[in-house]
N, C-alpha and C positions, 0 to 999 in steps of 0.2 A: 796440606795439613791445616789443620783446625786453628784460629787464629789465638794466643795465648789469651789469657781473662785479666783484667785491671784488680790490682790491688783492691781491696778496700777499702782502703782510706785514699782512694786518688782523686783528687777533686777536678780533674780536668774538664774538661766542659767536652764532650762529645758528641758530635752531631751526626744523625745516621740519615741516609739520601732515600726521600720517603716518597712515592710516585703518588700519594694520594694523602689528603690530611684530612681530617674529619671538622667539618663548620659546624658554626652555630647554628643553633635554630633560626631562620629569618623570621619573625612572626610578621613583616609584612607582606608578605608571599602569600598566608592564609584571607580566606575572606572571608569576613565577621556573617556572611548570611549562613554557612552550615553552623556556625554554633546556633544562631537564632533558631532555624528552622529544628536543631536537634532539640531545645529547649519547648518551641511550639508543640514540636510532635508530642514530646511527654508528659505537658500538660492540657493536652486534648486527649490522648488515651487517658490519663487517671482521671478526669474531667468525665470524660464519657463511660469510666467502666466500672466506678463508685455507684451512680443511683443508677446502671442496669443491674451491679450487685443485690442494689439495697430492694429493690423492686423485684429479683427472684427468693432473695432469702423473707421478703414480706411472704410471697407468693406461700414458699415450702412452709415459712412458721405457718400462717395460717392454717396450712392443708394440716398440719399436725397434730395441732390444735385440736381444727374439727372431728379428723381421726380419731384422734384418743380419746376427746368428747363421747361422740358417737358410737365408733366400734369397741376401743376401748383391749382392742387384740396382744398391746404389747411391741406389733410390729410394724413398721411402718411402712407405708405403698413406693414403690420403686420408684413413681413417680415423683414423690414428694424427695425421696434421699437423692435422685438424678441433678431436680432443682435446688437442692442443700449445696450439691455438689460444685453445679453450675455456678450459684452465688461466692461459693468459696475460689473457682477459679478466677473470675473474676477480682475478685479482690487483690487477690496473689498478683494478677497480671497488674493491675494498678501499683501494687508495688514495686513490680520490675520495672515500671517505667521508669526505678527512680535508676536503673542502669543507663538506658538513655541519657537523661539529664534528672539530676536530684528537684529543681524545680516542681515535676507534675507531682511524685507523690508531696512533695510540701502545701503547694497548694491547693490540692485535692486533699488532703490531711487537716488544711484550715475547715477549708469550702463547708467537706461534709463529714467530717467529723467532730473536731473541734465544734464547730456553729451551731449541728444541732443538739450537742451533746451539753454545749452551757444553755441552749433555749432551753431543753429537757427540764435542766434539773433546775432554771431561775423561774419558767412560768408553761407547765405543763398544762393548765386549761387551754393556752394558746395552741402551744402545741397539736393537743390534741384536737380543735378546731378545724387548725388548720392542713393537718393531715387528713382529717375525712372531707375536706373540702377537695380535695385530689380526683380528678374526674376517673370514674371510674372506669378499669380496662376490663377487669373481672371481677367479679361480686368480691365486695368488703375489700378492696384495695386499701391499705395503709392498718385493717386490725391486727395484722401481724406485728411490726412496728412498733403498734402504741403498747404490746407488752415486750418486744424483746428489744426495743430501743432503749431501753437502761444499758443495757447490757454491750450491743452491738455497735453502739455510736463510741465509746471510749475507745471499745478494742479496735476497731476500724483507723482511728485517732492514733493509736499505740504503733498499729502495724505500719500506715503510712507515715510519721512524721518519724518513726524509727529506720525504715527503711530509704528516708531523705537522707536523716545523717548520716547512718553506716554506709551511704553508697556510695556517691562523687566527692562529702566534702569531707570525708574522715581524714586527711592528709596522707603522705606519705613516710613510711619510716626510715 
């Protein structure tokens, strides 16, 4: 038969014979190179996939630009929404890094959002100097930029240093 149940108000001290107890975490068991290497890894991906961003969405504004300049149709070439497209995965992916470790988007978020977005708007003849100084991979590299860099450097700034805090260091509840 079933063994009877203690009172509730028994204060006995009971001890039950446990073949297994659960430890602490040892944290020196762990070794300090996979956090580094995790924090490396995620700030060379946001490192590296901010200006191939910034450099397809130069690419597509430009193409746009020209387009509607030129043909003026309304719709825009596949190729150019393909490289919209591209630019915006990118971006995205630079923010996942911050599941990784919150580090890359943080300082991928300073690097190239933040930095050119207060050059922007403290001394824009520089700016724009020194963006067409950018050697060229295809004609007028950087005139896409010089118009939609108001616009695209905050949000970039927004998405990554948003995506820092909401990801590793928001705490736990």
């Amino acid at each position: 038969m079933a063994e009877p149940l203690p009172p509730l108000d028994d204060t006995t001290d009971r001890t039950t014979d446990r073949t297994t107890t659960p430890t602490a975490y040892d944290s020196s068991r762990s070794s300090g190179g996979v956090s580094a290497s995790r924090h490396l890894t995620s700030v060379l991906l946001a490192l590296l996939l901010v200006p191939a961003a910034y450099a397809l969405a130069d690419y597509s504004s430009k193409g746009a630009l020209v387009d509607i300049a030129t043909l003026g149709q309304g719709r825009l070439p596949t190729e150019v929404i393909v490289t919209m497209a591209a630019s915006a995965a990118c971006f995205l992916a630079a923010a996942a890094a911050g599941r990784i470790s919150a580090l890359g988007p943080l300082v991928a978020g300073l690097v190239w959002g933040a930095g050119p977005t207060v050059w922007l708007m403290l001394d824009y003849s520089s700016y724009n100097e020194r963006l067409l100084d950018i050697p060229n991979f295809y004609d007028g590299l950087g005139l896409g930029l010089l118009t939609a860099g108001f616009a695209l450097f905050p949000a970039v700034t927004g998405l990554l240093l948003g995506a820092a805090f909401a990801g590793r260091w928001r705490g736990s509840r």
